[in-house]
ZAZAMI-431512 format. One record per residue (C-alpha): residue in one letter; x, y, z. Coordinates in steps of 0.001 Angstrom, whole numbers, padded with zeros to 6 digits, always signed. Layout:
! residues N
AXYZ...
! end
This chain:
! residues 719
X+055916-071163+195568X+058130-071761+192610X+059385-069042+189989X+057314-068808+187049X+059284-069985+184114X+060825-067722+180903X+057707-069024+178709X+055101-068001+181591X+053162-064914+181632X+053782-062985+184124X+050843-060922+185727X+050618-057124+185144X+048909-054952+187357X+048522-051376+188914X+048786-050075+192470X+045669-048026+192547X+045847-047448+196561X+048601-047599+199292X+048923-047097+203001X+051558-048370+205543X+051216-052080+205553X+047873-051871+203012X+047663-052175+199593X+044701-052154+196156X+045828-053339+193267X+044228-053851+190150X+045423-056679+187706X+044933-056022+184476X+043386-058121+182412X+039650-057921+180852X+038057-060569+182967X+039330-062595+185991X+037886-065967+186596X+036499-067606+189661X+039246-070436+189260X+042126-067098+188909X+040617-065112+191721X+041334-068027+193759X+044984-069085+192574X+045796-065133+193341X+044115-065114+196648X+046284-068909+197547X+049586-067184+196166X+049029-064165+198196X+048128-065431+201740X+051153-067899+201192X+053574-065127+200147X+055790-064474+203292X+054964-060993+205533X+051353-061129+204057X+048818-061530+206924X+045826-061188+205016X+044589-060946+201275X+040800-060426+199590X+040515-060665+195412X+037320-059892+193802X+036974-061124+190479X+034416-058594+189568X+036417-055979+189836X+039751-057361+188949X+041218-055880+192317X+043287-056727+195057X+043364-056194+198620X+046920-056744+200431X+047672-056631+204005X+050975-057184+205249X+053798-056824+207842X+056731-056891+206188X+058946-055390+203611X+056559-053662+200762X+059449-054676+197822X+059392-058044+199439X+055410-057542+198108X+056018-056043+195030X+058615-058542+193830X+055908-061193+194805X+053409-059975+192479X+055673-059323+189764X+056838-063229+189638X+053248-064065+190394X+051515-066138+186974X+048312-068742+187019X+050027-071293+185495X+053368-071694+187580X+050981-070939+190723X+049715-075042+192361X+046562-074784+193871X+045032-077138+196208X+042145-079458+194527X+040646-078917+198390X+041175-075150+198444X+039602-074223+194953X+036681-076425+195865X+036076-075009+199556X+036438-071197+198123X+033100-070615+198349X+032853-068036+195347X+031299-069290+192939X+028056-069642+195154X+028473-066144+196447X+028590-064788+193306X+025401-066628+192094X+023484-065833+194779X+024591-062007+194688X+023971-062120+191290X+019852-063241+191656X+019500-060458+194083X+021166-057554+192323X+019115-059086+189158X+015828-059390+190812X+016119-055626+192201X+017112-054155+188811X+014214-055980+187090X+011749-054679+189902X+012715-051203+189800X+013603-051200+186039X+009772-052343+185187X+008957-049292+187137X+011060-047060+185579X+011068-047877+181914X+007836-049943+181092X+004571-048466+180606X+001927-048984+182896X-000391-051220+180759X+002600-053263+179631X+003832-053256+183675X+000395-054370+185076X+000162-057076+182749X+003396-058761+183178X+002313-058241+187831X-000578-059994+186546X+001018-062941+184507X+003500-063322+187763X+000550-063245+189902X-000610-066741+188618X+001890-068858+190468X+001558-067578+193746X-002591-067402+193532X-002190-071276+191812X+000430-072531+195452X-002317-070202+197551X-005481-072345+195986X-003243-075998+196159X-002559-075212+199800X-006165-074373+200471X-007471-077596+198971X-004718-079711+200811X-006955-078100+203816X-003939-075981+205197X-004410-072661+206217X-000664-070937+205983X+001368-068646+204379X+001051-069337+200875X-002404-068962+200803X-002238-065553+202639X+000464-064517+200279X-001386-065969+197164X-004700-063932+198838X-003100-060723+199304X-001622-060873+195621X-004842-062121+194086X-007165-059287+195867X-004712-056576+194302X-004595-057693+190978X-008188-057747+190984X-008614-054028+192542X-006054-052820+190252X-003220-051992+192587X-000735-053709+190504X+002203-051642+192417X+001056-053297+195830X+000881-056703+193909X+004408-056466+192610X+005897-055266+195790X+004877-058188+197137X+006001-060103+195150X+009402-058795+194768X+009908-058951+198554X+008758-062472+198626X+011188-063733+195798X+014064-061535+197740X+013103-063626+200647X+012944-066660+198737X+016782-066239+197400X+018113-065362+200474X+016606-068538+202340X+018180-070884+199544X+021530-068867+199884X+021351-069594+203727X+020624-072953+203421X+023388-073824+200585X+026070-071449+202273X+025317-073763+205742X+025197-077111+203931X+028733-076315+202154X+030457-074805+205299X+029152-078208+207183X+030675-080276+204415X+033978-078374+204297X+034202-079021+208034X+033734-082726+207586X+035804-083031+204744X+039061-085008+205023X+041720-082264+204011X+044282-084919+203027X+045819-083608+199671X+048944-085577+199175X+049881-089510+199491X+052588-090999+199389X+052266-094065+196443X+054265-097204+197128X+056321-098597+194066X+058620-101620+193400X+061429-099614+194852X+060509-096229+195979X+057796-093520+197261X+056493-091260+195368X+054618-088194+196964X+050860-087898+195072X+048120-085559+194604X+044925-087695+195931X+043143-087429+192765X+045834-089448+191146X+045544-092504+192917X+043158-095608+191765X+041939-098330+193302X+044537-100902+193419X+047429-098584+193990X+049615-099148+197264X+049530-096059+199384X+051914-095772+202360X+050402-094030+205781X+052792-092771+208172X+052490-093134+211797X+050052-089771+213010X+048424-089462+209527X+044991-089606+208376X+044016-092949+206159X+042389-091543+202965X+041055-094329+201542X+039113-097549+201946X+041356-100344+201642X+043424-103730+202790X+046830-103839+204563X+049355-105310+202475X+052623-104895+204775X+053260-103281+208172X+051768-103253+211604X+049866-100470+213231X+047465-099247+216141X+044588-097688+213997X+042271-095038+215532X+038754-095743+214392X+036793-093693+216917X+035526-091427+214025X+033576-094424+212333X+033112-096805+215229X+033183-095108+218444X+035927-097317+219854X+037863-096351+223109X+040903-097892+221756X+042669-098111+218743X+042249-100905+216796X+045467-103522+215600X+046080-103449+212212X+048174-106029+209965X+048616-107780+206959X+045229-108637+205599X+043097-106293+207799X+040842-103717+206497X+041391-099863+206845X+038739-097271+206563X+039131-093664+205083X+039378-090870+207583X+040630-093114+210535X+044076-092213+211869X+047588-094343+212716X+048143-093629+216163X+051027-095999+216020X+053571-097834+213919X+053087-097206+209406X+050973-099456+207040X+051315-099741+203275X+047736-100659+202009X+045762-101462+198264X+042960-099110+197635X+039912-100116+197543X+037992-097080+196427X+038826-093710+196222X+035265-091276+195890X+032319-091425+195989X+031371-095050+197968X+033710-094705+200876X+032427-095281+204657X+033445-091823+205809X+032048-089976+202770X+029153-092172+203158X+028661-090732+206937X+028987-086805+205308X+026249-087557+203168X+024293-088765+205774X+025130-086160+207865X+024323-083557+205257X+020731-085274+204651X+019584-084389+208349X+018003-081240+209712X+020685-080551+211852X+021262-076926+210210X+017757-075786+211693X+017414-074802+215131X+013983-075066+217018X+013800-071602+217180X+013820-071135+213621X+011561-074190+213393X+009105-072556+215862X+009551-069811+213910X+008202-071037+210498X+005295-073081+212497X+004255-069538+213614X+004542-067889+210822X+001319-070344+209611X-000442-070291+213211X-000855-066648+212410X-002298-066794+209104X-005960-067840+210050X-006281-064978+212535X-004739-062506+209646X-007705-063558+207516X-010123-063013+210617X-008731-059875+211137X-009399-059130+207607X-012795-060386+207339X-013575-058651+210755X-012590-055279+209239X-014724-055579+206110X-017514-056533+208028X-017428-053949+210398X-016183-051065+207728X-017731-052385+205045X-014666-050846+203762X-012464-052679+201406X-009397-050803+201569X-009240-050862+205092X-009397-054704+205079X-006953-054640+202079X-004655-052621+204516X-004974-055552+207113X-004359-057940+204445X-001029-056455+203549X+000596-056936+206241X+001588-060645+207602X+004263-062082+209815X+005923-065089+207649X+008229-062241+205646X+010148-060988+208739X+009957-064320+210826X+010925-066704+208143X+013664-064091+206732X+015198-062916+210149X+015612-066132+211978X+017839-067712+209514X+019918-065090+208756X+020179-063867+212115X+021329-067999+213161X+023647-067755+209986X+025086-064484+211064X+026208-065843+214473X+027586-068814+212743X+029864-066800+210831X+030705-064601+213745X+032150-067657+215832X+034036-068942+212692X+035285-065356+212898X+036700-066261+216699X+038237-069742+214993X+035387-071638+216026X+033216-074008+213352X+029527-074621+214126X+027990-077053+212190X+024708-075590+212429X+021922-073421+214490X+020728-075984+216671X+023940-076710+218741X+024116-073059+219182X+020694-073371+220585X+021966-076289+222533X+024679-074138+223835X+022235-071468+224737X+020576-073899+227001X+022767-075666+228443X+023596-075892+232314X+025838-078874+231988X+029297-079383+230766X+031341-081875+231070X+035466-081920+230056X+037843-084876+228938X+041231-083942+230737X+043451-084480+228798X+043922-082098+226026X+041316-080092+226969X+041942-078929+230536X+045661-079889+230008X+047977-079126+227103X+048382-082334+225852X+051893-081523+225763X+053893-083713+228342X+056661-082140+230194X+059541-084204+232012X+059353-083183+235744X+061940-085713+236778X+064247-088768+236191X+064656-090844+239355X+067772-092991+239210X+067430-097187+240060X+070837-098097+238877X+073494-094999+240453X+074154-093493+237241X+073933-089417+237418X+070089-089020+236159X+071345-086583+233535X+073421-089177+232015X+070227-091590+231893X+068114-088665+230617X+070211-088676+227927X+070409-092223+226870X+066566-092321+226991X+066651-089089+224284X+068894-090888+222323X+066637-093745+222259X+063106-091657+221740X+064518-088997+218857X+063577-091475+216268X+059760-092171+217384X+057977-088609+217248X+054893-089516+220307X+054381-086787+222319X+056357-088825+225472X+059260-089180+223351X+059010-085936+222163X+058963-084637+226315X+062027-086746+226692X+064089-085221+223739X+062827-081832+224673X+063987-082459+228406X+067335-083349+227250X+067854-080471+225043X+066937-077780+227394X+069405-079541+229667X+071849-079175+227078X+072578-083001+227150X+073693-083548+223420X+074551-087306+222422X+075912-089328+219777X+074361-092451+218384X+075676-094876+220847X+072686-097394+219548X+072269-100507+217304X+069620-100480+215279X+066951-099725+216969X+063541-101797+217232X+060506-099823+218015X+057894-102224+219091X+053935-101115+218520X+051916-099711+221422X+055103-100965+224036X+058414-099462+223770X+061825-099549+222123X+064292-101911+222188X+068282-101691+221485X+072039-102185+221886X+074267-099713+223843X+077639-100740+224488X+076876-104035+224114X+074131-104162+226536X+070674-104983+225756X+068983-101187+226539X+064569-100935+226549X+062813-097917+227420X+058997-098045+227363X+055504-098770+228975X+055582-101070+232533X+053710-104014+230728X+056667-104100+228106X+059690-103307+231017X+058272-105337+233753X+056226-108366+231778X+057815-108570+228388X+061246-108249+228562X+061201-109359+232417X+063305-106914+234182X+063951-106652+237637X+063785-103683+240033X+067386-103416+241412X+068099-104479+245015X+067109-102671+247917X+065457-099884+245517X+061885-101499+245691X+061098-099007+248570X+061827-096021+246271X+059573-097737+243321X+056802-098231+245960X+056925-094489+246546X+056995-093264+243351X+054713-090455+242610X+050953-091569+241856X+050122-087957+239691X+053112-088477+237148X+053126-091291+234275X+056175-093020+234287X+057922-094129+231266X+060656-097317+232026X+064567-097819+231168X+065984-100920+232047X+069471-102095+230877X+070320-105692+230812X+067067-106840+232507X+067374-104247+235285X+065510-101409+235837X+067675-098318+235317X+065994-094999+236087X+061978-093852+236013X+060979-090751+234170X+057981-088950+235386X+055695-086974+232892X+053395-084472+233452X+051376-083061+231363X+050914-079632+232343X+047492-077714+233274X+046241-074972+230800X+046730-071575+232282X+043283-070693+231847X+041319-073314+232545X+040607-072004+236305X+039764-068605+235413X+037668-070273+232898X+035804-072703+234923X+034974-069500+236947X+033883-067729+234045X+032009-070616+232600X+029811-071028+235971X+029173-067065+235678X+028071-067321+232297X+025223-070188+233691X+026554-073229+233875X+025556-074956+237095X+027250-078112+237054X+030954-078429+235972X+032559-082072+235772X+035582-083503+234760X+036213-087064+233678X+039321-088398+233044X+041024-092287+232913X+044115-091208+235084X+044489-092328+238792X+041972-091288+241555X+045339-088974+242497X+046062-087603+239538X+042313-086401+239123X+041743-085455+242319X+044930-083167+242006X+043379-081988+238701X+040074-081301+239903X+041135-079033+242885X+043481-076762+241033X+040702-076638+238476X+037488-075774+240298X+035157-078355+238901X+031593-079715+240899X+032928-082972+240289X+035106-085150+238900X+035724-089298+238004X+038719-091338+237396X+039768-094099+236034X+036878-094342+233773X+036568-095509+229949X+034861-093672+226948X+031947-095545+227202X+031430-094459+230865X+031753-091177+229610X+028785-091223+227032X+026470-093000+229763X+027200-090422+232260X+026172-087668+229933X+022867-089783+228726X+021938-089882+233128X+021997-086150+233014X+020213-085630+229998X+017517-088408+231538X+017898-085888+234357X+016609-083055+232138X+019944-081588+231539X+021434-079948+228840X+024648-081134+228705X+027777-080121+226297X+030803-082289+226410X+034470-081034+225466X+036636-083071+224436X+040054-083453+221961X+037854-085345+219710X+038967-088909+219204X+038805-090704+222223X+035599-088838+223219X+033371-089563+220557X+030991-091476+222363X+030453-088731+224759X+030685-086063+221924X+027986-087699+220125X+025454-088140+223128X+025757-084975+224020X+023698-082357+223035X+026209-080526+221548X+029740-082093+221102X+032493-079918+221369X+036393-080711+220062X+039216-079019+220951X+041400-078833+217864X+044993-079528+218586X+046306-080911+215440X+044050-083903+215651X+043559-084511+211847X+039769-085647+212502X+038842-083723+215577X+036802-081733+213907X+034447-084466+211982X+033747-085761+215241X+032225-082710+217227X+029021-080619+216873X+030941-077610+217056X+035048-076968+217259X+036993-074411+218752X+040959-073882+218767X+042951-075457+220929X+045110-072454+222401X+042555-070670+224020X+039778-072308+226532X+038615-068561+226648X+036796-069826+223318X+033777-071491+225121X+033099-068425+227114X+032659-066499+223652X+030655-069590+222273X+028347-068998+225516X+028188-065602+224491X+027721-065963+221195X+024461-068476+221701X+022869-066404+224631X+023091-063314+222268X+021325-065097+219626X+018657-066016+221460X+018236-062587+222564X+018327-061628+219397X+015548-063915+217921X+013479-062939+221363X+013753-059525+220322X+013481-059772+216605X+009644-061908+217408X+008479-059067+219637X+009480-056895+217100X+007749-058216+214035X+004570-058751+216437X+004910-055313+217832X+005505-053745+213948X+003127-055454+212143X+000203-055459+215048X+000257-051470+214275X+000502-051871+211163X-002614-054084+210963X-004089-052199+213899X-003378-048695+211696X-005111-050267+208514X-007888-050823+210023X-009061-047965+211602X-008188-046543+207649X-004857-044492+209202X-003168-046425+206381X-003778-047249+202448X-002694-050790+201109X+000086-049479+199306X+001833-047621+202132X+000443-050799+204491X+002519-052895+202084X+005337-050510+201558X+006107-050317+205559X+005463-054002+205951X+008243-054236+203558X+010779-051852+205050X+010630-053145+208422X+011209-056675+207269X+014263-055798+205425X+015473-053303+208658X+014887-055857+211066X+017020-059174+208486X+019537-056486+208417X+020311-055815+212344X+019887-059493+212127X+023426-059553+209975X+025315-057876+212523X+027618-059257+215327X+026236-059973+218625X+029611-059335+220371X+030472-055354+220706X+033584-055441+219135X+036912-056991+219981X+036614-059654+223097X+038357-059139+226403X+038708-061975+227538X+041018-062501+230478X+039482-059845+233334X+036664-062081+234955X+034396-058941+235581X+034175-059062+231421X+032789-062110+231381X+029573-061644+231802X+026827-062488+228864X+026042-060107+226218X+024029-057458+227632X+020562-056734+226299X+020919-054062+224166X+023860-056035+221916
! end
């Protein structure tokens, strides 16, 4: 964060409130805006020692946590101005605010207009405005009944319209109010789900580098235009539609195209925005750059689905309709066996579509926010469902039961050098080609303490093979077996083939040959995750009665895997495409099935399942391709995700018997004449808005423990 400059106003503000590694300030200035509130929030979370910071741009204040030094802090804000202070495009337009604050706004507005009528209007005036807001919810009860439907508008338009024309004009605009309070908090649901699923699936690419005649010149993404030349490095995220112009790369298209493999790209070939360079660097001419774009063109579609509603809430809604014929029998029943209007009136009252169609999507919204709140991103209710249900799951390897960080384990010698010596060569070849084998071999050599000098040529790194050079004027290659053993035809020394043969199976073995002879082996592993037995255990305690890994390493290597592991079953050697058909048998099977996978490789599978799962390691699109995504240091995640989903169905279990429970003795209470419309109404009312509020609160008791086994157990019933 740069200085502000002499010209730039600097911030003023006032420490209202302090405690040890806390502080409230207030900045002083009339009104903040929603576009301020947010450049303050940015500069503060990036400020260094803060760990977290909350602005409200209502009240002008600020909320400060932080570790370190408190005049490290107050510096900070004293140098802190709007203008010297860059802001993300990306993070101003994923803020969220702005709809909060709308949304907030039409609540607090519609309670202050309900209770202010009460409180400062005179009755005659009151009843007539109840009676000229009556109109549209009589007019949607009468269209309904002429479509020939029987739901909740016309119980709602019935129970309005029978006040107003008794005269209860309080009943009639309690009602009302808690039907337009239902109404608002529906839409905010629905928006607040829609833009948290399109900030998941956004591409968060916010700087490009631009190609000119002689340089490269690091862009914001809203600069470029089509027909610009934009440079993609090798592990970086395309942004753009386009055509290569110069360079040579393996391309990662799973995201778009469900390949297994990436694709070759080269002068001439197309490139499509959100797919990623897995190898090699390609300078490309944009195409387009918003707006019309393949990847933004699968958001939109993905936005347009009904994949934010679960069945349950689905179900829900259908109910909330079944029920309204036998309200209006139980209604009519009551005036014909009272002859008593009231009594029916206090039937009529009370229905079931406030509390059902209010509490089910706030209570599925609440435990969407409470698993972001564990790093996890659902993209909406109905995978949550799926995880509920499922009794399936099925893991990629690599990645997700293993780090995905290779580890050296050791360098086997072909030619007599000392194998540290060779180690060393090979790091002095791989520090200039960051892949995660090259990046075991440098990090092998360092903790060995095997420094080097550039003893090299120029080296040639050849796409998707291996690297090729001069040392000491001997032609040195270090790479794949196709490119040792079948491009650059080396030889295994004599009498050594006996020690290739037995090389071991579970490793993968990266080649260095020296003038066309093999020189030493390295053997990778990459390493199991420490938890990923304890939470196979935990996984088939929480329900999950069939546990399979698939991987395409050797039958050795998996079976090796599998048995440290703990899975039901396991397959090697297979291909993406076996993996998807595998989990479409068990779902013929009438399986739920969840697959995890890192994201890429696994779409297929991700896709078919019935909930996807990715596990984020730095993966730039890992988390466009899954249903839901949870972080990659922590397996322990999808035992909280079980949690999470079994307590919501609980929750929605409990919540129905509730509202049938509440509202039966309600109904049953009215019509025996215990109860008056009014107070039928007013109870209706309060136990609908009791009953959305538990719904807002966590399902898990507090902080998680997650590593004892005997706390892994599903959310007890009275969460």
């Amino acid at each position: 964060m740069r200085p502000p400059g002499k010209n730039k106003k600097i911030m003023k503000f006032v420490i209202e409130h302090e405690i040890r590694g806390r502080m409230r300030i207030n900045v002083c200035q009339k009104r903040m805006t929603f576009l301020e509130a947010d450049t303050l929030q940015y500069y503060l979370t990036k400020c260094s020692g803060v760990s977290s910071a909350k602005v409200s741009e209502r009240t002008g204040n600020a909320v400060i946590c932080y570790s370190g030094s408190r005049t490290e802090i107050i510096k900070a804000l004293k140098c802190f101005s709007y203008k010297s202070t860059e802001v993300p495009e990306a993070y101003l337009q994923n803020s969220g605010r702005k709809l909060n604050r709308e949304y907030w706004d039409k609540l607090v507005n519609s309670a202050l207009i309900h209770f202010g009528k009460k409180l400062f209007l005179p009755s005659p005036v009151r009843s007539a405005v109840t009676a000229v807001n009556s109109i549209k919810y009589i007019w949607h009860g009468i269209r309904t009944l002429a479509a020939g439907k029987i739901e909740v508008p016309v119980l709602d338009g019935t129970a309005i319209g029978v006040s107003v024309l008794r005269g209860d004009m309080n009943t009639a605009a309690s009602i009302m109010f808690l039907l337009g309070i239902g109404e608002i908090l529906e839409d905010w649901t629905h928006k607040k789900s829609v833009d948290d699923l399109a900030r998941s699936m956004s591409l968060k690419v916010e700087k490009v580098w631009l190609q000119t005649e002689d340089s490269e010149i690091l862009a914001d993404v809203g600069e470029v235009r089509p027909g610009d030349l934009v440079k993609v490095h090798m592990g970086n995220v395309i942004p753009f539609d386009g055509t290569v112009e110069k360079g040579e790369a393996m391309v990662n298209q799973a995201s778009l195209t469900g390949e297994s493999q990436p694709a070759p790209k080269r002068n001439g070939s197309s490139v499509y925005a959100g797919t990623v360079v897995e190898e090699g660097e390609l300078v490309f001419r944009v195409r387009e750059t918003s707006g019309s774009t393949k990847f933004e063109k699968i958001i939109t579609m993905i936005e347009e689905t009904e994949k934010l509603k679960s069945s349950v809430e689905s179900r829900a809604e259908h109910l909330a309709d079944r029920l309204v014929p036998y309200t209006l029998l139980g209604t009519g029943l009551t005036y014909l066996l009272t002859r008593n209007v009231t009594k029916a009136l206090a039937v009529l009252m009370v229905d079931f579509s406030c509390a059902l169609k209010l509490a089910m999507p706030l209570s599925v919204l609440s435990a969407i926010r409470e698993a972001g709140s564990h790093r996890m991103t659902v993209k909406g209710g109905k995978y949550l469902e799926a995880v509920a249900e499922a009794d399936t799951i099925v893991f990629d390897k690599t990645g997700t039961l293993t780090k995905a960080r290779p580890v050296v384990v050791k360098v086997i010698s072909f030619s007599g050098e000392p194998e540290d010596e060779l180690l060393k060569l090979a790091a002095c070849m791989e520090e200039h080609f960051p892949h995660s084998m090259a990046k075991a071999v440098t990090e092998a050599a360092k903790r060995k303490g095997l420094t080097h000098e550039e003893m090299h040529s120029k080296v040639e790194y050849i796409v998707a093979h291996g690297i090729s050079t001069t040392v000491n004027q001997k032609k040195t290659v270090i790479g794949s077996y196709h490119f040792i053993f079948e491009d650059e035809k080396c030889r295994i020394p004599e009498g050594k083939q006996e020690l290739f043969d037995q090389l071991p199976p579970e490793y993968s073995h990266l080649y260095l040959g020296i003038e066309g002879e093999l020189a030493a082996v390295i053997c990778i592993e990459d390493p199991l995750r420490e938890e990923a037995p304890q939470v196979i255990r935990s996984l088939r305690k929480a329900g999950f009665s069939k546990l399979v890994m698939m991987t395409g390493d050797s039958e050795r290597t998996a079976r090796a895997i599998a048995e440290k592991v703990g899975v039901d079953e396991y397959y090697s050697e297979v291909l993406p495409e076996d993996k998807a058909r595998f989990v479409e048998k068990e779902k013929a099977q009438g399986r739920k099935v969840l697959m995890v996978g890192d994201g890429i490789n696994d779409s297929p599978a991700l896709s078919a399942a019935d909930a996807g799962i990715a596990v984020s390691d730095g993966a730039e699109i890992a988390r466009e391709i899954a249903d839901i995504s949870i972080d990659a240091e922590d397996l322990f995640q999808l035992v909280t995700l079980k949690k999470i989903s079994r307590g919501l169905m609980k929750r929605i279990d409990r919540n129905f018997k509730t509202i049938v429970a509440v509202n039966g003795g309600l109904i049953l209470l009215g019509a025996f004449g215990a109860l008056q419309p009014g107070l039928s109404a007013l109870l209706h009312n309060t136990s609908t808005l009791i009953i959305s509020l538990e719904s807002m609160k966590n399902l898990l008791p507090g902080e998680e423990e997650r590593a004892p086994e005997e706390n892994m157990e599903l959310c007890p019933e009275g969460i």
